[in-house]
C-alpha positions as CSV (number, residue, x, y, z in Angstrom):
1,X,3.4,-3.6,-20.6
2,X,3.7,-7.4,-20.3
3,X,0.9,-9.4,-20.7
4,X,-1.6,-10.5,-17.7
5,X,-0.1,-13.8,-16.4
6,X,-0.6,-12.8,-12.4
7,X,-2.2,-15.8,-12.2
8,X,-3.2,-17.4,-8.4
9,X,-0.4,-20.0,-8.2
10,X,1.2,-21.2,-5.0
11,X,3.6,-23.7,-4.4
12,X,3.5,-25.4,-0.5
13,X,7.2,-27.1,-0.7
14,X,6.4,-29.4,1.6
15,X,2.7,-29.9,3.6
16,X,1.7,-32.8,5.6
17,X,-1.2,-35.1,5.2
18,X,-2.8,-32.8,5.9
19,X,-18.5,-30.5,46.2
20,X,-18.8,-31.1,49.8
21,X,-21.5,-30.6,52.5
22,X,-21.2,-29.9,55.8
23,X,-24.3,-29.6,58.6
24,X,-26.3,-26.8,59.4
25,X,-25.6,-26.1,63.2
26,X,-21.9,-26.1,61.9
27,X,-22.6,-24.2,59.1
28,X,-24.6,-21.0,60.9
29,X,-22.0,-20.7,64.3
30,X,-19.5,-20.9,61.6
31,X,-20.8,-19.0,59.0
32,X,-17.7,-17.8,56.6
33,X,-17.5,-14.5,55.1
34,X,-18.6,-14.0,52.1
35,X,-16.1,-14.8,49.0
36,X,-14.6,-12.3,47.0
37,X,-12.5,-12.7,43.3
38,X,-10.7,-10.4,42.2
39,X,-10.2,-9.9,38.6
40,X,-6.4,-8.6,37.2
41,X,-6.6,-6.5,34.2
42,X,-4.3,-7.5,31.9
43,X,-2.1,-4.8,30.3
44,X,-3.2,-3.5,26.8
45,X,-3.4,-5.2,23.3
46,X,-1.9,-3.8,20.6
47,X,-4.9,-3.2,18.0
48,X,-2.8,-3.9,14.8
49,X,-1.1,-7.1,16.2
50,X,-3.3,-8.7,19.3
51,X,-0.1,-8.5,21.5
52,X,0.4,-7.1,24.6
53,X,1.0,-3.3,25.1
54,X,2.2,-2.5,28.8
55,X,3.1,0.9,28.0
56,X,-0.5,1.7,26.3
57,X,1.6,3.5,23.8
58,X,-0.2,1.9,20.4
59,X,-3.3,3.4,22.0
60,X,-2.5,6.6,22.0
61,X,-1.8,7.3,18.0
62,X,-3.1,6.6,14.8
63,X,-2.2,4.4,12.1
64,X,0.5,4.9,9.8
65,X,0.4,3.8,6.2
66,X,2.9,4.5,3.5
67,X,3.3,3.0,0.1
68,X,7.1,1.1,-0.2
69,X,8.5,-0.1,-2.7
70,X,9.6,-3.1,-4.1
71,X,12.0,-3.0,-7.1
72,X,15.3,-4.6,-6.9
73,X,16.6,-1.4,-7.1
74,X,15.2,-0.4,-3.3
75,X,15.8,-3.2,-1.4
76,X,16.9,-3.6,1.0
77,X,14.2,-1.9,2.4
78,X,14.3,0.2,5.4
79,X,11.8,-0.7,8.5
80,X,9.6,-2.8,6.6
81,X,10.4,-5.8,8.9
82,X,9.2,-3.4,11.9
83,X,5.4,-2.9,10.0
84,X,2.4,-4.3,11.7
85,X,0.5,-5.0,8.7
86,X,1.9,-4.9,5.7
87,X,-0.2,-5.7,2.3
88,X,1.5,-6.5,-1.1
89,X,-0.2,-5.8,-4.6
90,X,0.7,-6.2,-8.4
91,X,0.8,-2.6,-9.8
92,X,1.8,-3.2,-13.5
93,X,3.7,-5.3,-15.6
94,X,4.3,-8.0,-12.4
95,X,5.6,-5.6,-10.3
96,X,4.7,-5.5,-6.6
97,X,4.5,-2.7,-4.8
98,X,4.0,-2.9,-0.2
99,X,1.4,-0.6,2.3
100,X,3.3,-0.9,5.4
101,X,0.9,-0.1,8.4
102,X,2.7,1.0,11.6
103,X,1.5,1.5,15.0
104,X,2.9,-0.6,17.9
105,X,6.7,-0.4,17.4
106,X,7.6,2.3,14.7
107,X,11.1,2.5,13.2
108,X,12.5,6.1,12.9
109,X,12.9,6.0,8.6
110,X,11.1,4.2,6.5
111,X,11.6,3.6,2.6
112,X,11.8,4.3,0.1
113,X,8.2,5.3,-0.4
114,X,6.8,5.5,-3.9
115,X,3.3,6.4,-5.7
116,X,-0.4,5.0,-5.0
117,X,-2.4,3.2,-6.7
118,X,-6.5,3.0,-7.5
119,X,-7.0,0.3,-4.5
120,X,-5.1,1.9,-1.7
121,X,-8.1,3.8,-0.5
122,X,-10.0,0.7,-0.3
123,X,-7.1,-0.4,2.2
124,X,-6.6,1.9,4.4
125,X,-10.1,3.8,4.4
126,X,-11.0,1.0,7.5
127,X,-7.7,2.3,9.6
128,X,-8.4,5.7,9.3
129,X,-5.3,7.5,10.0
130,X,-2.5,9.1,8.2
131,X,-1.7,7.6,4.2
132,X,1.8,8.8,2.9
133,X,2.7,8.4,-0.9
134,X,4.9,9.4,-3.9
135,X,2.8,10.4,-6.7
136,X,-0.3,9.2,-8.4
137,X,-3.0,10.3,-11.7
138,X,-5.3,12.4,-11.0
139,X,-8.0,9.6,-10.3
140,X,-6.0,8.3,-7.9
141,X,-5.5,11.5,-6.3
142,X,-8.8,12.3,-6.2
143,X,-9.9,9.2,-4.7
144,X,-7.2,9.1,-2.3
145,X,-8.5,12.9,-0.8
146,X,-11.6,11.4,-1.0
147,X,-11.0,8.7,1.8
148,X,-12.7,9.7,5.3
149,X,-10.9,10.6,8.4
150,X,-7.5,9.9,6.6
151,X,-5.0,12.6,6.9
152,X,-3.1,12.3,3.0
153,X,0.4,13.2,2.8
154,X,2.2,13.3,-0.3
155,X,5.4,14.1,-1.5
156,X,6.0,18.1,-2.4
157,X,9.7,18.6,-2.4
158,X,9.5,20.1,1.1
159,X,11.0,18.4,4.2
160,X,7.8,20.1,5.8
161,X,6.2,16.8,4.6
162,X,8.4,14.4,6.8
163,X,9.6,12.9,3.5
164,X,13.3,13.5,2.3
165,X,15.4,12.1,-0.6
166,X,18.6,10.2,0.6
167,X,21.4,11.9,-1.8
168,X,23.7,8.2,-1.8
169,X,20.1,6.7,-3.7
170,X,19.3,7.1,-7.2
171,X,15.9,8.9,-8.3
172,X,13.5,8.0,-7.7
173,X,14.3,5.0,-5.4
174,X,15.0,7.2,-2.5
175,X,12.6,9.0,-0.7
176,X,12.3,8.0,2.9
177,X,9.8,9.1,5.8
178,X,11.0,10.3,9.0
179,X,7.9,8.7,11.4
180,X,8.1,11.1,14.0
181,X,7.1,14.1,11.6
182,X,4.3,12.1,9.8
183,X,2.6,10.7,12.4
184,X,2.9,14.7,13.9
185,X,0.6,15.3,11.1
186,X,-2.1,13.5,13.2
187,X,-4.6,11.3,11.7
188,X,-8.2,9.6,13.2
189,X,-9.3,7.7,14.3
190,X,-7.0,7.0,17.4
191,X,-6.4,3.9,18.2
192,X,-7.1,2.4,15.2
193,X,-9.3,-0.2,14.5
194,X,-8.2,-4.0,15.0
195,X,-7.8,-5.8,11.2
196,X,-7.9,-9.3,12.7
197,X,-9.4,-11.5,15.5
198,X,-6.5,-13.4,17.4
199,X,-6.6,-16.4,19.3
200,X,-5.9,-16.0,22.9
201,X,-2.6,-16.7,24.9
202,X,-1.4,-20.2,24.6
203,X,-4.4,-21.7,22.2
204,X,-2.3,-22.8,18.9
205,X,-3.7,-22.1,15.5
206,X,-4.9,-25.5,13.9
207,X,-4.8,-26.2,10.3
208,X,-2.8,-28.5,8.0
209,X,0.9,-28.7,8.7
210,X,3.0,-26.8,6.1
211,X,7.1,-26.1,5.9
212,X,6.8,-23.3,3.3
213,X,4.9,-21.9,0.1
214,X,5.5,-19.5,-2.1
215,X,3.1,-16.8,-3.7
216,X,4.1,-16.7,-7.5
217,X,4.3,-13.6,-8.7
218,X,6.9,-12.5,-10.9
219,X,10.1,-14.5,-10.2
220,X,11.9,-11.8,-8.7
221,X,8.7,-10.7,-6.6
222,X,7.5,-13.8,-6.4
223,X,8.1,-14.6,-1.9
224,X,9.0,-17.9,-0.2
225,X,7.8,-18.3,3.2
226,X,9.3,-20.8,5.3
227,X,8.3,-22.2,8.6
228,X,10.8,-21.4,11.7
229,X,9.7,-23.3,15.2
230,X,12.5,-21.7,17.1
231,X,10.9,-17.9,16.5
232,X,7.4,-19.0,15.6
233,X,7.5,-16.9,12.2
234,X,7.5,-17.5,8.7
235,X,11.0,-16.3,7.2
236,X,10.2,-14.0,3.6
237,X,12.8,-15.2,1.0
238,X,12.9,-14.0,-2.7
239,X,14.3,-16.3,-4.9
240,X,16.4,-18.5,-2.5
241,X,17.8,-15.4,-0.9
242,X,17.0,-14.2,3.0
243,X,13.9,-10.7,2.4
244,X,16.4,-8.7,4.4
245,X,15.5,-5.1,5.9
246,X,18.5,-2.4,6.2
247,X,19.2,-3.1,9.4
248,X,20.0,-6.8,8.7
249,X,16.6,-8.0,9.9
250,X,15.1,-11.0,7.7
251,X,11.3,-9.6,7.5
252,X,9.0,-12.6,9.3
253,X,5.7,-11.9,10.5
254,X,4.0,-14.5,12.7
255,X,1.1,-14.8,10.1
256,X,0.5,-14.7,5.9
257,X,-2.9,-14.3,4.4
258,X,-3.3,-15.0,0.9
259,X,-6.1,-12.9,-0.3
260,X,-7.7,-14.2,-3.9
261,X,-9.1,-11.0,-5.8
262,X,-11.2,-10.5,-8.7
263,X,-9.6,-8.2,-11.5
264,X,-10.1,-5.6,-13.0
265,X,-11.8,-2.3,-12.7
266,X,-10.5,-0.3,-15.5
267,X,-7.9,1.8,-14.5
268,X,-5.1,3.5,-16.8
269,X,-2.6,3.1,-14.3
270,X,-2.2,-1.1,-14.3
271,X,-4.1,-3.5,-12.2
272,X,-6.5,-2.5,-10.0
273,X,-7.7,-5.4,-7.7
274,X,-11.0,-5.4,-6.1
275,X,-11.3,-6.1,-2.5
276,X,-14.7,-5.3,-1.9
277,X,-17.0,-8.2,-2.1
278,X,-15.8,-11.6,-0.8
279,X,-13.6,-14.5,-2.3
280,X,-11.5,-17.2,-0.9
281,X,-8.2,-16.9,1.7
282,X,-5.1,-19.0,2.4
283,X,-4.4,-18.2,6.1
284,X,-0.7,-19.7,7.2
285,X,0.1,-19.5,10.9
286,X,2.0,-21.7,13.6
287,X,3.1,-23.8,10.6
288,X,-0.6,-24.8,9.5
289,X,-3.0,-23.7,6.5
290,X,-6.5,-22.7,6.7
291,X,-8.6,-22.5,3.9
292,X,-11.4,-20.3,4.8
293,X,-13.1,-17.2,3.3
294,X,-12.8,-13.5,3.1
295,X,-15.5,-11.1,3.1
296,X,-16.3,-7.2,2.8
297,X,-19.6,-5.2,2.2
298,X,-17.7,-1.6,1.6
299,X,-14.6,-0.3,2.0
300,X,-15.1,1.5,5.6
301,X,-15.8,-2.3,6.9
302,X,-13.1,-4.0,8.1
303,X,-11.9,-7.0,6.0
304,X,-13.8,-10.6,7.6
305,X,-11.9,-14.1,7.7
306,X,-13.6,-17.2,8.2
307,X,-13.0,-20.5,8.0
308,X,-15.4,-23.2,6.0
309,X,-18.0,-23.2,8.6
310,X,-18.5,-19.3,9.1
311,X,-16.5,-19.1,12.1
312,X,-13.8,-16.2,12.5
313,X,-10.5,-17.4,11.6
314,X,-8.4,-16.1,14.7
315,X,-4.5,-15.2,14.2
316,X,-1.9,-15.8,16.4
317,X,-0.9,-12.5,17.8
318,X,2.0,-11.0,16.0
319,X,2.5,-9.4,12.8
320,X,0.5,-10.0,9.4
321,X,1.4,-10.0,6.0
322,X,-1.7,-9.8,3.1
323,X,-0.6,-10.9,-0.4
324,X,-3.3,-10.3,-2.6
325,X,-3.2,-12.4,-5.8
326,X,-5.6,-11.8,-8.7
327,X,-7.8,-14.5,-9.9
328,X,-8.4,-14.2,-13.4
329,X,-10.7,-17.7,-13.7
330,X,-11.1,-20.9,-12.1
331,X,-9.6,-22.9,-15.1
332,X,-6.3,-20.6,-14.3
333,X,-6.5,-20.6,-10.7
334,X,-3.6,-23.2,-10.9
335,X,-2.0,-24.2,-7.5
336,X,0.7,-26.6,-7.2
337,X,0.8,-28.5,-4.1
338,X,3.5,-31.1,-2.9
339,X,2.4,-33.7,-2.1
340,X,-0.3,-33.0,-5.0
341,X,-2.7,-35.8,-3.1
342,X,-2.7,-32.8,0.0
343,X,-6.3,-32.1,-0.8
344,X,-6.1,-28.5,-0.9
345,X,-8.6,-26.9,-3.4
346,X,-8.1,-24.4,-6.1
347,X,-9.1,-20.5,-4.8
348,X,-12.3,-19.6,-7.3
349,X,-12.8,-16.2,-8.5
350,X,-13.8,-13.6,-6.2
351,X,-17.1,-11.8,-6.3
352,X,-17.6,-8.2,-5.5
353,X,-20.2,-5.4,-5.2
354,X,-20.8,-3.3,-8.1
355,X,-18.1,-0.4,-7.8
356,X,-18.0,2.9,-9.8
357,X,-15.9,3.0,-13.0
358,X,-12.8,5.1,-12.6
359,X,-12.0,7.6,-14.8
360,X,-9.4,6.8,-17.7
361,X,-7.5,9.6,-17.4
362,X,-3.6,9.6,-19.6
363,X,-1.2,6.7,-17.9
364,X,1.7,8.1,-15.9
365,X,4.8,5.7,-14.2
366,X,4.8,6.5,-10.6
């Protein structure tokens, strides 16, 4: 395994400076009837993404969250552009691995899926749901059946299972989902629960202007995202080259959330990054950057962002990203900035409630 240097490090290529009366006779032989308004309900909101859902369709199933992954050997990816939420984490040795959450529009394959990791429950314990993975330890396994109202599917060999191995893929970078089958599985709670707060129709997010930033990871995990007015997203690009999904899709969600976590828990299986407890956030929408907070008392809470004053951070509706990047101190917390005079501040370490050692069962690749 290579050594720990998953250090906090970003990059922002380019960020700007930061009545009337009337008389009383009148008024009684005239006497108006009396006023009625009439209130439109709009149609419904998508829980996962704040946009609108006229069919009610999100509403009516669970949450869907399956581990992807993210070698060079399995992109291009297939449906990952199409996820509501999707988070990214270091597993081992720099290399990043994706939960995709789907529930507003859900693409009919998705893959390739791969093995879980110590922190997942943490994720998706708040969603509830269905969780679908490729392999794991035993701890890992344990904790993952341990997750309430979470339906756990994992890979057996049997299309029963939903999952299936794509025979022009090489082991074990192609296992896919068929959706329809795993979210048949069922999964509570239905809908699930919103992630984020969004702001409402036609109120921009405000921050400080940025064109793009990168998260660095690894080089070749390490993600540029770039500004586009025209569609209002930021465009995913890995080393100078378009993120693309099979379908020729570039993957751009409408908002990126740079998580700062503490490490490490022990764990035999690689990193395990702690996102109970509360640390600092880089929220990039609508072309701006907010430095604000996140915050998280257990894992069955949903995940809080707030900006410098205590006051929700609210998203413009669309899909999210989360990258969660360790912090291993504050003298390493390096962030590069251009223009360096941008006043941005370094993220500091994360603090987090006092969590249960996991067990240190053998190592296994998954």
């Amino acid at each position: 395994m290579r050594p720990l240097r998953w250090l906090p490090c970003f990059v922002a290529l380019t960020v700007a400076a930061a009545a009337c009366g009337g008389s009383s006779t009148t008024a009684a032989k005239h006497k108006p009837a009396p006023s009625t308004t009439t209130t439109t309900a709009g149609p419904p909101v998508q829980p996962l993404t704040g946009l609108p859902d006229p069919t009610g369709q999100s509403l009516t199933r669970p949450a869907l969250s399956i581990k992807i992954e993210n070698t060079p050997q399995a992109r291009p990816q297939t449906g990952l552009d199409m996820a509501d939420v999707v988070y990214e984490e270091i597993t081992e040795a720099g290399i990043t691995r994706f939960m995709a959450v789907y529930n507003s529009t859900v693409p009919p394959v998705v893959g390739p899926v791969r093995s879980a990791r110590i922190m997942d429950p943490d994720l998706f314990t708040p969603l509830g749901g269905i969780f679908v993975y490729s392999g794991a330890i035993q701890a890992t396994i344990s904790a993952l059946n341990a997750a309430p109202g979470v339906n756990v599917i994992v890979d057996t060999g049997s299309t029963s299972t939903g999952l299936f191995r794509d025979p022009t893929k090489v082991a074990p970078h192609n296992l896919y989902g068929h959706t329809a089958l795993l979210f048949a599985k069922g999964g509570k709670p239905v809908p699930p629960p919103a992630l984020f707060q969004y702001l409402a129709t036609g109120v921009p997010f405000q921050g400080a202007p940025v064109t793009a930033f990168t998260v660095e990871y690894e080089t070749i995990y390490a993600p540029t995202y770039t500004w586009d007015p025209p569609t209002g997203t930021w465009k995913r690009s890995i080393q100078g080259a378009p993120f693309m999904d099979t379908d020729g899709n570039q993957v751009a969600p409408q908002n990126v959330i740079v998580e700062f976590v503490s490490c490490c828990l022990s764990s035999p299986e690689g990193a395990n990054y702690i996102t109970v407890g509360n640390g600092d956030a880089w929220v990039f929408s609508n072309g701006m950057l907010v430095q604000g907070k996140w915050s998280r008392t257990n894992s069955s809470q949903v995940t809080q962002f707030t900006d410098d004053s205590g006051q929700p951070l609210r998203l413009t509706p669309g899909r999210t990203w989360v990258e969660l990047m360790p912090v291993i101190s504050f003298e390493n917390a390096l962030v590069k900035v251009t223009p360096a005079s941008s006043g941005l501040a370094p993220p500091t370490t994360a603090t987090t409630t006092t969590l249960p050692s996991k067990s240190k069962s053998k190592s296994k690749k998954h």
